[in-house]
C-alpha positions in Angstrom: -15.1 -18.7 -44.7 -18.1 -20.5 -43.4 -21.3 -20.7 -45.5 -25.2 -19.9 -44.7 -27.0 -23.0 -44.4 -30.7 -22.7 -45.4 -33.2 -25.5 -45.3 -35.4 -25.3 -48.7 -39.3 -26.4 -47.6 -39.2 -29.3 -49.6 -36.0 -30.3 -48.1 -38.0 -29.6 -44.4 -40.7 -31.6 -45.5 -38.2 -34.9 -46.1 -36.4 -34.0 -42.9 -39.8 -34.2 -41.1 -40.2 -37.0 -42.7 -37.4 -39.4 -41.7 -38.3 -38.3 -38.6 -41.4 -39.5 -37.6 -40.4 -42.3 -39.9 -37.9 -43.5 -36.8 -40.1 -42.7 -33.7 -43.0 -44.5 -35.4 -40.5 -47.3 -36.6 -37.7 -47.3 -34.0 -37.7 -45.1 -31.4 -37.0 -41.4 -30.7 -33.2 -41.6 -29.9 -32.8 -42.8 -33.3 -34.7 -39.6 -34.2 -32.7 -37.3 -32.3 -29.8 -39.2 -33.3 -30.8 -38.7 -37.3 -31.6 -34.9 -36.5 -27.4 -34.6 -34.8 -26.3 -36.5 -37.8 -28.0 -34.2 -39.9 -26.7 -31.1 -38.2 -22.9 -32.5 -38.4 -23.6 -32.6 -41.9 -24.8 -29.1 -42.1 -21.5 -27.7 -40.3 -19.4 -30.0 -42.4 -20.6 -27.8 -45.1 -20.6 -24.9 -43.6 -16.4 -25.2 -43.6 -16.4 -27.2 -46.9 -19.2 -27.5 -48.9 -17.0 -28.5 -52.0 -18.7 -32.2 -52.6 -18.8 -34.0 -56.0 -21.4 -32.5 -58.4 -24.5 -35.6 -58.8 -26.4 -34.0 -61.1 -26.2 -30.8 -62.8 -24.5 -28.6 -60.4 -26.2 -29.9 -57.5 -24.2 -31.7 -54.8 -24.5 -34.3 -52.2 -23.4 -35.0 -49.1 -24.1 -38.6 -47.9 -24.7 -39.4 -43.9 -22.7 -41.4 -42.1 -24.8 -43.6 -40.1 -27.9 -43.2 -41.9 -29.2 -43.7 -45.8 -29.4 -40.6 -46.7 -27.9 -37.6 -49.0 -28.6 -34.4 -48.5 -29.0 -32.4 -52.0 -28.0 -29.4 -52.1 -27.0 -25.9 -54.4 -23.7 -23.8 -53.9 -23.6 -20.4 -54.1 -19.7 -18.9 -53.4 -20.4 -15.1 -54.1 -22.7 -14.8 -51.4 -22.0 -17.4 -49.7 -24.6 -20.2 -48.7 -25.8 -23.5 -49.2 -29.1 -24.1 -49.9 -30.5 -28.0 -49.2 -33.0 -29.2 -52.0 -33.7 -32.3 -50.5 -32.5 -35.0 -47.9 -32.9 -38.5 -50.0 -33.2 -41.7 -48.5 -31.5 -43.3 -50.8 -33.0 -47.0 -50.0 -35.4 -45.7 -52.1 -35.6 -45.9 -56.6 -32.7 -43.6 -57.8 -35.2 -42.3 -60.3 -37.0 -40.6 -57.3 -33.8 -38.4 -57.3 -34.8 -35.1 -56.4 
């Protein structure tokens, strides 16, 4: 069964973000290639979205290439995930969304 993905505004906000965090600090292919991380990520939990609990009953999903998790809410009846937040996590763990 594959799972609705929907982006929260608060989790668009951090997306948008990290992304003109890299073409201001690195260049726009490591943008884009941020943004196709981000969307393997989203179909990974599409199929699976089964990840450890962090806190409460919210999951994360961790990037491969960059440092970042993507928080995020399960719901199996319906079915979807919902992304709270996508945390850089070079940042204080008490920032934790």
């Amino acid at each position: 069964m594959a799972y609705k993905i929907i982006v929260s505004p608060s989790a668009q906000i951090n997306i948008d973000k990290a992304i003109e965090y890299y073409i201001e600090n690195a260049s726009f292919l490591v943008a884009s290639e941020f943004f196709d991380e981000l969307q393997n990520c989203y179909r990974h939990l599409e199929l699976n979205p089964f990840n450890q609990i962090r806190i409460k009953s919210y999951r994360a999903s961790p990037l491969d290439r960059f440092p970042y998790l993507v928080f995020y809410e399960l719901d199996e009846e319906q079915p979807y995930v919902r992304i709270l937040a996508v945390f850089n996590t070079n940042q204080d763990p008490g920032k934790w969304p």
